[in-house]
DRENDO-1510 file (C-alpha; in Angstrom, 1 decimal, always signed):
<recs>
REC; n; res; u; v; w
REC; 1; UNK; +33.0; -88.4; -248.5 .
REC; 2; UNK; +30.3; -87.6; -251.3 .
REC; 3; UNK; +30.3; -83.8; -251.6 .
REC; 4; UNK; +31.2; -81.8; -248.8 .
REC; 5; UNK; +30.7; -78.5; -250.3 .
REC; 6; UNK; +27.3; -77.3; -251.1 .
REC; 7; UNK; +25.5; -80.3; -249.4 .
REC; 8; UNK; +27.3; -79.5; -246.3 .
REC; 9; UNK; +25.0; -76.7; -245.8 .
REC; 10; UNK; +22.4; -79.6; -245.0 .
REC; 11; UNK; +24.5; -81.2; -241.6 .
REC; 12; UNK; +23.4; -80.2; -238.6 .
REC; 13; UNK; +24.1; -76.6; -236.9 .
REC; 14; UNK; +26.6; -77.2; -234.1 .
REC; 15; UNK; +27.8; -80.9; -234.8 .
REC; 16; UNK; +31.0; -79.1; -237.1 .
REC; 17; UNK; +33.4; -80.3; -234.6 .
REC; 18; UNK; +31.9; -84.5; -235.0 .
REC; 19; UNK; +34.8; -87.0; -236.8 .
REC; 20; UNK; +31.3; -87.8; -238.8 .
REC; 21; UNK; +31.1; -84.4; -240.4 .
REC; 22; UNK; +30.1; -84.1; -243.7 .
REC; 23; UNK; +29.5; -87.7; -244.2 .
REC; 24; UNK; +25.5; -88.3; -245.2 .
REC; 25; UNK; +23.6; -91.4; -244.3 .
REC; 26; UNK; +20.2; -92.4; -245.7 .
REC; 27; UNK; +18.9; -94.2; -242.6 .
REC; 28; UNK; +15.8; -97.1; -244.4 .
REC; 29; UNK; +15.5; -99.2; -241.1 .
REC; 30; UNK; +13.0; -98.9; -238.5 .
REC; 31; UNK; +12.5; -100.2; -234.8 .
REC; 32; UNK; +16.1; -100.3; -233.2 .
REC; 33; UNK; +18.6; -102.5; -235.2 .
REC; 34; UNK; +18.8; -100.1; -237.9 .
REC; 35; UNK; +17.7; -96.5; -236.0 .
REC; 36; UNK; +20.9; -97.6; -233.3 .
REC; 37; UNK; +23.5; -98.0; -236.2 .
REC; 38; UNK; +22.2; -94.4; -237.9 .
REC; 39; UNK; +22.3; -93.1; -233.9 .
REC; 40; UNK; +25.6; -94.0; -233.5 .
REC; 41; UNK; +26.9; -91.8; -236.8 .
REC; 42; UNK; +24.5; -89.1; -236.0 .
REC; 43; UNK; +26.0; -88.7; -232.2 .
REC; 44; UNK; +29.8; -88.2; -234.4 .
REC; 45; UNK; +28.5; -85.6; -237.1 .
REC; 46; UNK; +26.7; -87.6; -239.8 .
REC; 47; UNK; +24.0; -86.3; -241.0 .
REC; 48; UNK; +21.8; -88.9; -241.0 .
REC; 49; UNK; +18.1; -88.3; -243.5 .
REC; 50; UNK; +15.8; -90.9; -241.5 .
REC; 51; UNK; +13.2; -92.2; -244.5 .
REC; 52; UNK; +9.9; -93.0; -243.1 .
REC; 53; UNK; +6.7; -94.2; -244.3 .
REC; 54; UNK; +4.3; -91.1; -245.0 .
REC; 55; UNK; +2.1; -90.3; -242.4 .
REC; 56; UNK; +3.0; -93.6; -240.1 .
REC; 57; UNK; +6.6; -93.0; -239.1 .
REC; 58; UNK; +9.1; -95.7; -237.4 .
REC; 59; UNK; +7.2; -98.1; -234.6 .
REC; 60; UNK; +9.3; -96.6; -232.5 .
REC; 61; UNK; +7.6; -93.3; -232.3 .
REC; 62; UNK; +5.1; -95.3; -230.3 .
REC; 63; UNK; +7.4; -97.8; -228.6 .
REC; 64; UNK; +8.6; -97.5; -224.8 .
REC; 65; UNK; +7.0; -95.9; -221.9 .
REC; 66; UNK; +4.9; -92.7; -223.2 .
REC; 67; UNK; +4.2; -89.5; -221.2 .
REC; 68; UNK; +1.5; -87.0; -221.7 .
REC; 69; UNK; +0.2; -86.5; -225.5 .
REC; 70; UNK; +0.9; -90.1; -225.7 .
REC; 71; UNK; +4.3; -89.4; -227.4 .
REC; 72; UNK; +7.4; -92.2; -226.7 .
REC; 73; UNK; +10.6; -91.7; -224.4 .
REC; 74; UNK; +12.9; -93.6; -226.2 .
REC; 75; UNK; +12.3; -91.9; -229.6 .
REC; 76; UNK; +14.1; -88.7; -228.8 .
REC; 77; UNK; +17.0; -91.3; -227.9 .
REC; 78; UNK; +17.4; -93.1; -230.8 .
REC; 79; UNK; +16.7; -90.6; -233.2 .
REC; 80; UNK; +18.5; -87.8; -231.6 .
REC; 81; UNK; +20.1; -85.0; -234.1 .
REC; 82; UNK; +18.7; -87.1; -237.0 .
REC; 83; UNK; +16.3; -85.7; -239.7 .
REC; 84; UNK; +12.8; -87.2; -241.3 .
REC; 85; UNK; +11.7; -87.4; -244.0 .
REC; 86; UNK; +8.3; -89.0; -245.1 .
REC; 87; UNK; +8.6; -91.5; -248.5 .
REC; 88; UNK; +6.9; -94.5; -249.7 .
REC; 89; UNK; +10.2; -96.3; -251.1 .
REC; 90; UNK; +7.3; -98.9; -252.3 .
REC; 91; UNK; +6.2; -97.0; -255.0 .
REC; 92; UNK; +8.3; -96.8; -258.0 .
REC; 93; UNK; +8.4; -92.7; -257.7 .
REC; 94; UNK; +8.8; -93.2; -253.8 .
REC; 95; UNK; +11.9; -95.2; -255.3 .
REC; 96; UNK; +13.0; -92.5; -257.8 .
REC; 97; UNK; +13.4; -90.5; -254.4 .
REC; 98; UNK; +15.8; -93.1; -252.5 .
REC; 99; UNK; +17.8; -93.2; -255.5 .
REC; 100; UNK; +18.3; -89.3; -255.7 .
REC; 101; UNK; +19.3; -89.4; -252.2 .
REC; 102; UNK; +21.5; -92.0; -252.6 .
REC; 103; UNK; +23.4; -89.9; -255.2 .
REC; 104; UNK; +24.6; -87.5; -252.4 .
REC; 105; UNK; +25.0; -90.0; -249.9 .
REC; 106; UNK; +28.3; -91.6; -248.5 .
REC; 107; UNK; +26.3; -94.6; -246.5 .
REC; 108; UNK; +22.5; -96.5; -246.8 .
REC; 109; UNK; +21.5; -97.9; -243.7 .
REC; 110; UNK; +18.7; -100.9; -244.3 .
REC; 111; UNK; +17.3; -103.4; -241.5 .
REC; 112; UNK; +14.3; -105.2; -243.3 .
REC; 113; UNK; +13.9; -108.4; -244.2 .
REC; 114; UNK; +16.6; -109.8; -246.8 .
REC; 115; UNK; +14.9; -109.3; -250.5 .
REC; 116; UNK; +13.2; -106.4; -249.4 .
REC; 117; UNK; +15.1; -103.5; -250.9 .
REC; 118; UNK; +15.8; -105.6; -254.3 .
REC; 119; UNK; +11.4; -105.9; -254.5 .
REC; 120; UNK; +11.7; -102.2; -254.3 .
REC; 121; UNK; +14.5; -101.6; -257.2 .
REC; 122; UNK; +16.9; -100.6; -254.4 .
REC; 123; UNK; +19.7; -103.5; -254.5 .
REC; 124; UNK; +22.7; -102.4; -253.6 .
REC; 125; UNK; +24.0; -103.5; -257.5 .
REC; 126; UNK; +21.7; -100.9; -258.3 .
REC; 127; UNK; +22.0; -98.1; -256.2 .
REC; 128; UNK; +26.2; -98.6; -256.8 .
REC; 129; UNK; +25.4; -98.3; -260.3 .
REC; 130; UNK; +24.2; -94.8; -259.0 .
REC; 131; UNK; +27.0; -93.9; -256.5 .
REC; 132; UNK; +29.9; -96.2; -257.1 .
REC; 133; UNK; +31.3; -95.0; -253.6 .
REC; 134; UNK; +28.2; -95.7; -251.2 .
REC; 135; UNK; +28.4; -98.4; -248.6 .
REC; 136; UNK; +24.8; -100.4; -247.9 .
REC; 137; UNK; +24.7; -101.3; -244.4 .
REC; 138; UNK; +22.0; -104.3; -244.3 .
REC; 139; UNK; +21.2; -105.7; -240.3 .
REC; 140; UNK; +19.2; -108.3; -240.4 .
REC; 141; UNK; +18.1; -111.4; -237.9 .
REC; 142; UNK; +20.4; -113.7; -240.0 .
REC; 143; UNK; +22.1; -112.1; -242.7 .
REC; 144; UNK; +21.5; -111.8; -246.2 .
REC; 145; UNK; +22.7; -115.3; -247.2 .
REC; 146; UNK; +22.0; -119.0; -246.1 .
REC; 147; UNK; +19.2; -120.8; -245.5 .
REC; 148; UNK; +17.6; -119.1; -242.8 .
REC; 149; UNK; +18.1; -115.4; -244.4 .
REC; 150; UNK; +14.5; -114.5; -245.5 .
REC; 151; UNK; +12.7; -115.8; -242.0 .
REC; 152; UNK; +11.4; -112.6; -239.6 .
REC; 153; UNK; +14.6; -112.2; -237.2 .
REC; 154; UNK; +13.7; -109.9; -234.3 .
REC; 155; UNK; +16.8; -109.7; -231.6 .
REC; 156; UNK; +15.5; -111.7; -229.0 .
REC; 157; UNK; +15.5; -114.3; -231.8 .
REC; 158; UNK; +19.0; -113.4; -232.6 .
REC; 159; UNK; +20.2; -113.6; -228.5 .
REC; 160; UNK; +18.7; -117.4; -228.6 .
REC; 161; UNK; +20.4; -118.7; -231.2 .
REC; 162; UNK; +23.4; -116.6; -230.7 .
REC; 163; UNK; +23.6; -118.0; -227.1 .
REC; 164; UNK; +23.6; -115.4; -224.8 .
REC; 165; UNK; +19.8; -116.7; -223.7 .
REC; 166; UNK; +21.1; -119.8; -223.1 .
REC; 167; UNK; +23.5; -118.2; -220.7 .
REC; 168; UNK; +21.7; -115.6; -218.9 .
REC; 169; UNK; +19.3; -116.3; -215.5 .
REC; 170; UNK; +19.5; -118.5; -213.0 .
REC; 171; UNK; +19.9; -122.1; -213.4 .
REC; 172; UNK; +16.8; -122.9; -211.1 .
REC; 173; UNK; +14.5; -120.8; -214.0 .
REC; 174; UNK; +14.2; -121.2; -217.9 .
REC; 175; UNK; +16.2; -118.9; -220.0 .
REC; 176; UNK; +16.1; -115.4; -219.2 .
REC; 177; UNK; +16.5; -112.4; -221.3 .
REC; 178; UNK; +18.5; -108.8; -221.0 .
REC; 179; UNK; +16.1; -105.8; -219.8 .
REC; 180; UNK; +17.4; -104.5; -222.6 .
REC; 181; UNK; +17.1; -105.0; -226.5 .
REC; 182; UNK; +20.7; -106.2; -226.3 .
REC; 183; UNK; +20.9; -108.3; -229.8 .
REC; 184; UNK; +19.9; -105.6; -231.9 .
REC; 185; UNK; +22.0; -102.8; -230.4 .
REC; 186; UNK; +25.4; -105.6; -230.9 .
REC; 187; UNK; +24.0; -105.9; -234.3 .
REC; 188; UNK; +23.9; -102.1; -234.2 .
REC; 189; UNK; +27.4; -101.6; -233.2 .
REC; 190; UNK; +28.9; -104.1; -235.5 .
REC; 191; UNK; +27.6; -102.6; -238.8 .
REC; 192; UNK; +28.4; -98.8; -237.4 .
REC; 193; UNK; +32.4; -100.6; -237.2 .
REC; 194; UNK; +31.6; -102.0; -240.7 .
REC; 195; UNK; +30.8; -99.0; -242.1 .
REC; 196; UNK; +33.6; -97.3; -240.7 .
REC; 197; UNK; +36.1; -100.1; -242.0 .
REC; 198; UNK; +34.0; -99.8; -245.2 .
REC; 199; UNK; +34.7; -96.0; -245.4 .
REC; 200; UNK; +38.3; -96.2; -245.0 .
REC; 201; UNK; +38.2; -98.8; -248.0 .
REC; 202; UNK; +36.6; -96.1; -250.0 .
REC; 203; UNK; +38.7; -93.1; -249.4 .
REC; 204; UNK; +41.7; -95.5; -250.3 .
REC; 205; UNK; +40.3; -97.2; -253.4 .
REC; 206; UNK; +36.8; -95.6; -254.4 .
REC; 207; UNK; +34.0; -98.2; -254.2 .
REC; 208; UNK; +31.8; -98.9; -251.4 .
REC; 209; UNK; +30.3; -102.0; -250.7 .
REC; 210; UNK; +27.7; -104.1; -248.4 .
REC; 211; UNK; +28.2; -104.9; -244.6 .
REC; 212; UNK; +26.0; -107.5; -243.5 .
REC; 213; UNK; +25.1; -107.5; -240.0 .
REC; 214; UNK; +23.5; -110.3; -238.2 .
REC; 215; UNK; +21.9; -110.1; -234.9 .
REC; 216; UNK; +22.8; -113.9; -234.1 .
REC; 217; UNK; +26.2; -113.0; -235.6 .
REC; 218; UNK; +26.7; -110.1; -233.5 .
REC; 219; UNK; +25.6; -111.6; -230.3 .
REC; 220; UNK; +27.9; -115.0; -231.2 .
REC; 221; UNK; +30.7; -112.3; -231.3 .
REC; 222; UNK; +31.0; -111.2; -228.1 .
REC; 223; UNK; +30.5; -115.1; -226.5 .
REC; 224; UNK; +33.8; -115.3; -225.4 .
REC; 225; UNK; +35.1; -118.5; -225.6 .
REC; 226; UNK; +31.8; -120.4; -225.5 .
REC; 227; UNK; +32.3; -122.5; -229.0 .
REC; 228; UNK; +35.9; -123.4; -228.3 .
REC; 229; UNK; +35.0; -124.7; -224.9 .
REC; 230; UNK; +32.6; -127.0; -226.2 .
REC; 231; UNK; +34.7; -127.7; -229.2 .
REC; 232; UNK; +37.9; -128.7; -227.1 .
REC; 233; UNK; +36.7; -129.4; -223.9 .
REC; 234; UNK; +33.6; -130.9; -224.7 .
REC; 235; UNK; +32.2; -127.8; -222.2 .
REC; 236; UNK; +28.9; -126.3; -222.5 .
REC; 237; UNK; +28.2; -122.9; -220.2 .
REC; 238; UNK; +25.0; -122.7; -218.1 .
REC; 239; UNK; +23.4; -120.5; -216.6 .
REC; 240; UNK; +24.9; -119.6; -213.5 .
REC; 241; UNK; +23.1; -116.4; -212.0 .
REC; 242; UNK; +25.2; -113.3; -210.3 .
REC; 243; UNK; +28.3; -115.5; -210.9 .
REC; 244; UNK; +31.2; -117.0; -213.1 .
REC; 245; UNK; +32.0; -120.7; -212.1 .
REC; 246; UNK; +35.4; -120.7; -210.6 .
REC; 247; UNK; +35.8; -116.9; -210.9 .
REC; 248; UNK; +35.8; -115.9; -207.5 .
REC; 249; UNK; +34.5; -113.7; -205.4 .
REC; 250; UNK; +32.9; -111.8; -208.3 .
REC; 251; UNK; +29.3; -111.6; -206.9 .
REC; 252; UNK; +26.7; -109.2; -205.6 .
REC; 253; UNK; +26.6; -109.5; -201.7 .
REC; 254; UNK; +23.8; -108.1; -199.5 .
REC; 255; UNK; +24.6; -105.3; -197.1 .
REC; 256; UNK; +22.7; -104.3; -194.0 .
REC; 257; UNK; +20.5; -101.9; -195.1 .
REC; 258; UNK; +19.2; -104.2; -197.6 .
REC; 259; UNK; +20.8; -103.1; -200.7 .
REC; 260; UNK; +23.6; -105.1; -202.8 .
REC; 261; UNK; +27.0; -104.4; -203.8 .
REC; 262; UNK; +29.1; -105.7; -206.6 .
REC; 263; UNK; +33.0; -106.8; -205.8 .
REC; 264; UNK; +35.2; -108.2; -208.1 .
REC; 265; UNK; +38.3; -109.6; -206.5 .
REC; 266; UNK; +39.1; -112.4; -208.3 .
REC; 267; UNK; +42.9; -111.8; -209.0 .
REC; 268; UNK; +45.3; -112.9; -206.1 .
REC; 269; UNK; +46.4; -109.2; -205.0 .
REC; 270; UNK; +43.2; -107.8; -205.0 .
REC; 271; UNK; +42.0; -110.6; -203.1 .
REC; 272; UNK; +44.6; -109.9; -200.7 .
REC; 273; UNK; +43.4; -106.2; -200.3 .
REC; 274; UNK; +40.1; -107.2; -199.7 .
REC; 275; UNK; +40.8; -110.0; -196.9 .
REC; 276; UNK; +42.4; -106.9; -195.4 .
REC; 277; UNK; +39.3; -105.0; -195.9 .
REC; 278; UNK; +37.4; -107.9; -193.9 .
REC; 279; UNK; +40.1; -107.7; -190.7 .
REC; 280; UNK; +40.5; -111.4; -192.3 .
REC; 281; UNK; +44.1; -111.0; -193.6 .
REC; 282; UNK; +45.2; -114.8; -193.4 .
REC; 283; UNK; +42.6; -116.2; -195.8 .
REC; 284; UNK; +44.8; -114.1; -198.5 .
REC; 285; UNK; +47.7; -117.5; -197.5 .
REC; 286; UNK; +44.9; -120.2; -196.5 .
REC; 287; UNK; +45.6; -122.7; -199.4 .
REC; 288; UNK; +41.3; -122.5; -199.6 .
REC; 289; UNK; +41.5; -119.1; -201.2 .
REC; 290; UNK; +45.5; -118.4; -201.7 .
REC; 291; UNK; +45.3; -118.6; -205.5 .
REC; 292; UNK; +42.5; -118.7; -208.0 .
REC; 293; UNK; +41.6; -121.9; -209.0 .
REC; 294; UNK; +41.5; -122.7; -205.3 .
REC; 295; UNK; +39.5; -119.9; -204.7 .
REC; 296; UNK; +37.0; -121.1; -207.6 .
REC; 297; UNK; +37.1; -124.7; -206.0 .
REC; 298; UNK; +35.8; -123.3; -203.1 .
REC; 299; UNK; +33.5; -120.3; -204.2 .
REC; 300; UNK; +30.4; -120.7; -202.1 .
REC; 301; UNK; +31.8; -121.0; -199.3 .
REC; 302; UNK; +34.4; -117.8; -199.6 .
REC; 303; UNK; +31.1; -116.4; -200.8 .
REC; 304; UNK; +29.4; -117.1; -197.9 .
REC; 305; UNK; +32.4; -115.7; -196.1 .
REC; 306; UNK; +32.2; -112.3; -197.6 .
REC; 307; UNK; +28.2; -111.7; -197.5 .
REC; 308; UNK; +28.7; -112.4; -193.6 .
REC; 309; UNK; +30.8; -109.3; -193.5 .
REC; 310; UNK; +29.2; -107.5; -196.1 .
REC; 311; UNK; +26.0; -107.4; -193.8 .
REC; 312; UNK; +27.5; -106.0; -190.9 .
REC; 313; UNK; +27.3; -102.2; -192.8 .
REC; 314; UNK; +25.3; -100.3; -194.7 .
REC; 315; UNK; +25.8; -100.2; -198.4 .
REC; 316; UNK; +27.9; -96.7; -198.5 .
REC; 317; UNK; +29.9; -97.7; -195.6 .
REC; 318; UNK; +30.5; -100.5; -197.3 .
REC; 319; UNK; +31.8; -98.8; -200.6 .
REC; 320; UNK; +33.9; -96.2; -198.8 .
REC; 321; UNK; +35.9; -99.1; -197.0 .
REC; 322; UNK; +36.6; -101.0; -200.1 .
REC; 323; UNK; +37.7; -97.7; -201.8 .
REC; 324; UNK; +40.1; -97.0; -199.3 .
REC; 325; UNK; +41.6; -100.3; -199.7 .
REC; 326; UNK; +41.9; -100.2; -203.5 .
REC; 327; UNK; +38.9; -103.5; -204.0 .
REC; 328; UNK; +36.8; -103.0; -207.2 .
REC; 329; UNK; +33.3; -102.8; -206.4 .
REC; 330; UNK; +30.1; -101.4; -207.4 .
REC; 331; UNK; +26.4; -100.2; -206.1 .
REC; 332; UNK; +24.0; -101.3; -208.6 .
REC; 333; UNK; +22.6; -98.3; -209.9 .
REC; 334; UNK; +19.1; -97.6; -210.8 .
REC; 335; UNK; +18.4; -94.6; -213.0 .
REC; 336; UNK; +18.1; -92.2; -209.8 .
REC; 337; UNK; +21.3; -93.4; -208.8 .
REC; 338; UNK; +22.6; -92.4; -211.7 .
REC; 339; UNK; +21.4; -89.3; -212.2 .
REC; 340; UNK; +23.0; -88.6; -208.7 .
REC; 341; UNK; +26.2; -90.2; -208.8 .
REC; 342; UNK; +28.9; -87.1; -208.7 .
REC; 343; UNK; +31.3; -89.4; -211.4 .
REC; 344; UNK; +28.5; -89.2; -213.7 .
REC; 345; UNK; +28.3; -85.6; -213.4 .
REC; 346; UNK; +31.8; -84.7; -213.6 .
REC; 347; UNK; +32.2; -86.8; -217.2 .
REC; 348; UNK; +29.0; -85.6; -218.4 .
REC; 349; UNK; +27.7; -89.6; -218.6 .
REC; 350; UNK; +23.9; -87.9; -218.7 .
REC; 351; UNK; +23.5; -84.9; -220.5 .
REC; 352; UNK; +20.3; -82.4; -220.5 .
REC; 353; UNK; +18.8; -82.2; -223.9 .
REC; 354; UNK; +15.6; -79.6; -224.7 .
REC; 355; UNK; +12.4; -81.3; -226.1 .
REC; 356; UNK; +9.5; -79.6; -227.9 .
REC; 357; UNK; +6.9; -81.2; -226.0 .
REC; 358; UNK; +8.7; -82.6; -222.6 .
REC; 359; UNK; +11.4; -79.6; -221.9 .
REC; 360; UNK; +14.6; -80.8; -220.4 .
REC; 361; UNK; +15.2; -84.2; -220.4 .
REC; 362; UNK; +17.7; -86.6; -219.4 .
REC; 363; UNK; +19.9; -88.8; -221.6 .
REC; 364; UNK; +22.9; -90.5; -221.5 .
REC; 365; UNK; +25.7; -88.7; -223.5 .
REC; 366; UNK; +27.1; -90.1; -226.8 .
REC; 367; UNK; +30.3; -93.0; -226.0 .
REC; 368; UNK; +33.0; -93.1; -226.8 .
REC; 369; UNK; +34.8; -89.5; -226.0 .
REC; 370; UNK; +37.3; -88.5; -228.3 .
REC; 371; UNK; +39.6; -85.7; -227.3 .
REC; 372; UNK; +39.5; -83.6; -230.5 .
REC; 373; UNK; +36.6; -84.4; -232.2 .
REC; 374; UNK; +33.7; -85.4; -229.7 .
REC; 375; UNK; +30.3; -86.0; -230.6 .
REC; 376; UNK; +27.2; -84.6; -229.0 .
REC; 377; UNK; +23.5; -84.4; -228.6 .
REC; 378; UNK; +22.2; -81.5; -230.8 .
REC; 379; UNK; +18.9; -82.3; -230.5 .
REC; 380; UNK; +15.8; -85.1; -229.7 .
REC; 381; UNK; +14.5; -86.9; -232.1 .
REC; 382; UNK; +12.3; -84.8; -235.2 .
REC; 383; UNK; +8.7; -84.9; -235.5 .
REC; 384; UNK; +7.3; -87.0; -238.4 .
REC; 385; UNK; +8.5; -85.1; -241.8 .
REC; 386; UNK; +9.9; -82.4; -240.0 .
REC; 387; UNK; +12.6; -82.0; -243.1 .
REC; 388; UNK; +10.7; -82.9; -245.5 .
REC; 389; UNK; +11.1; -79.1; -247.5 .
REC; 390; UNK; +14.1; -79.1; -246.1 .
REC; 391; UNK; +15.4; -82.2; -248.3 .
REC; 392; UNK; +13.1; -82.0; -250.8 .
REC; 393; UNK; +13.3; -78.7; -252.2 .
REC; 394; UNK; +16.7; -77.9; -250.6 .
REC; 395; UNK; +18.9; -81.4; -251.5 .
REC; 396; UNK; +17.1; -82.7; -254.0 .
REC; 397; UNK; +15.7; -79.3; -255.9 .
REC; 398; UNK; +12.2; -80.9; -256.7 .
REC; 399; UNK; +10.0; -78.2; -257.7 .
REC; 400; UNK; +6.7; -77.6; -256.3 .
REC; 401; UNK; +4.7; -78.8; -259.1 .
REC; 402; UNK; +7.0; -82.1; -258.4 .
REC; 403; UNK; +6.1; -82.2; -254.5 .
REC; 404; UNK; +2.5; -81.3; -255.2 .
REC; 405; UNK; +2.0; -84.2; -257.6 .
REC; 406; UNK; +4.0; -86.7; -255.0 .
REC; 407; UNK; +2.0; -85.5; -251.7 .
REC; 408; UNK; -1.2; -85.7; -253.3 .
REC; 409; UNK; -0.5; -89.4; -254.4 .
REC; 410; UNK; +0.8; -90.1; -251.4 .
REC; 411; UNK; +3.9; -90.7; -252.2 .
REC; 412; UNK; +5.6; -88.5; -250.2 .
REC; 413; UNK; +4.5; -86.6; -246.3 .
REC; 414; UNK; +3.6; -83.0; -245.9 .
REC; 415; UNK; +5.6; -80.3; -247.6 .
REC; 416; UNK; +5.3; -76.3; -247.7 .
REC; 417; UNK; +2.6; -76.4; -245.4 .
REC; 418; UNK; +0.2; -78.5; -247.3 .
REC; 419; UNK; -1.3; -81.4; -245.2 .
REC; 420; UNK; -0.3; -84.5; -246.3 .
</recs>
């Protein structure tokens, strides 16, 4: 890590225990592809310096559902326990700034548009020239190389050509998508592991590097076995709604109180055990269902079979009897579920985090738990140039002739009190 001694003083109060400790990250991107990769190390320890443009901030300060004073919900989720900072990185002495931080700084997290950061003066061969060790972390829609690399990549562009839109709905519609920005969170998640391989490669040899990110990469990743199917079987997947072809039963079956319940009992002993559950203990042997391509072969119908019983109880009636024999299942939760749900409690799933404005609010807790050195939520996302003395004056030492000159050109957000 860069210099865990005085600049330490910077991290953030009560993260000491976080693996990230003492590792800095200037965070450049904006919207979510970036902002989820710098969440992700701030939740461990990192302190994360979130650059913004003075006076404007991230989108994302005005994306999602707002509440009163107009002020966004999902900002103090993806910006939690980071700090802002306000800089035009346009401007050659906006630039001069970025580079400065970059001296103290163990990681650079980027998301614009490939070219982008070189126009500025910030290429990674030049800010290495600067801090030999940093790692660049550049997400992007389609990397920073090939043809395509320059065009506007937003996620859902990434999900469509990664194939996961391809995939998703039901056959009788067009493509659907996620209810969730799911491409650029994998992109996310695949540049926070990069970064962590890329920081192991420093502490062993010295020299950072670049990790390039695509969306349509990351999403490609997790498609299972889509490509080879095609490639060997000459197979292409559909969309195939609340199901798996020939996985079966996995589905969501109705119950009587109108609700829906997940059960997975694909696998010939848990198929058993829910037969058992039904009072329908022989269609665990009838050669129909007994194993499970012959359950797959006939998966409608054993479908049909299960939703019949399925809406002769309620949905928690339901759930208790397939508990008790040992069936995997699942409600589908809605947030008030959730928020409910006594499992949730007990592992601390949704944690309760203080707000400036809102005062408690709900948020789900940082994944994955380590035993030792867990992360947590210190705190919703800043205000716009909330630590902007504090990085200014404090990590960088500019003086306040310096911070006068750069506020008043606009290079720079409010310091000391003085309106921007």
């Amino acid at each position: 890590m860069n210099n865990p001694s005085a600049d330490t003083a910077l991290a953030i109060e009560g993260a000491e225990n976080g693996p990230l400790t003492g590792l800095r990250v200037i965070e450049m991107g904006q919207l979510l592809a970036g902002p989820f990769c710098g969440q992700l190390m701030a939740d461990f320890g990192a302190e994360v310096i979130k650059v913004e443009q003075p006076g404007l901030g991230d989108p994302m300060r005005q994306w999602g559902r707002e509440k009163a004073h107009g002020k966004s919900l999902w900002w103090p989720v993806v910006a939690r326990n980071k700090k802002s900072i306000e800089v035009n990185a346009r401007e050659q002495d906006g630039a001069d700034i970025i580079r400065a931080l970059v001296a103290k700084a163990d990681i650079l997290v980027e998301n614009f548009r490939p070219g982008t950061m070189e126009r500025w003066g910030l290429s990674y061969e030049e800010l290495s020239q600067i801090n030999p060790r940093l790692i660049m972390v550049r997400v992007s829609g389609y990397g920073q190389t090939g043809p395509y690399a320059k065009r506007a990549g937003y996620g859902a562009i990434g999900e469509a050509m990664g194939g996961l839109r391809y995939v998703v709905g039901d056959p009788s519609t067009p493509p659907s998508r996620m209810g969730i920005s799911i491409g650029d969170t994998l992109a996310a998640t695949f540049a926070c592991l990069g970064a962590m391989m890329a920081l192991h490669v420093v502490n062993r040899t010295g020299r950072g590097q670049v990790v390039d990110s695509a969306i349509y990469e990351a999403v490609l990743n997790v498609m299972e076995s889509l490509i080879t199917e095609y490639d060997q079987a000459d197979y292409i997947r559909e969309r195939t709604g609340a199901i798996l072809p020939n996985v079966a039963p996995s589905n969501v079956y109705p119950t009587a109180d109108d609700r829906f319940v997940l059960i997975a009992a694909n696998q010939d002993t848990v198929f058993a055990r829910l037969a058992t559950c039904m009072g329908r203990s022989e269609l665990a042997s009838d050669d129909r269902y007994a194993t499970h391509s012959a359950r797959g072969a006939h998966q409608q119908e054993l479908d049909d079979l299960i939703a019949e019983w399925t809406r002769t109880m309620t949905a928690d009636a339901l759930c208790e009897v397939l508990e008790a024999g040992g069936v995997p299942f699942g409600d589908i939760y809605r947030a008030p579920e959730m928020l409910k749900d006594a499992h949730f409690k007990a592992r601390e799933a949704i944690v309760k985090v203080m707000h400036p404005t809102f005062g408690a609010m709900h948020m789900q807790n940082v994944a994955p738990k380590l035993s030792a050195t867990p992360g947590r939520i210190n705190r919703p996302g800043p205000e716009l140039g909330e630590h902007n003395d504090e990085v200014f004056s404090g990590l960088l030492g500019l003086s306040s002739d310096r911070l006068s000159n750069l506020q008043e050109a606009g290079i720079i957000g409010k310091v000391g009190g003085r309106a921007a």
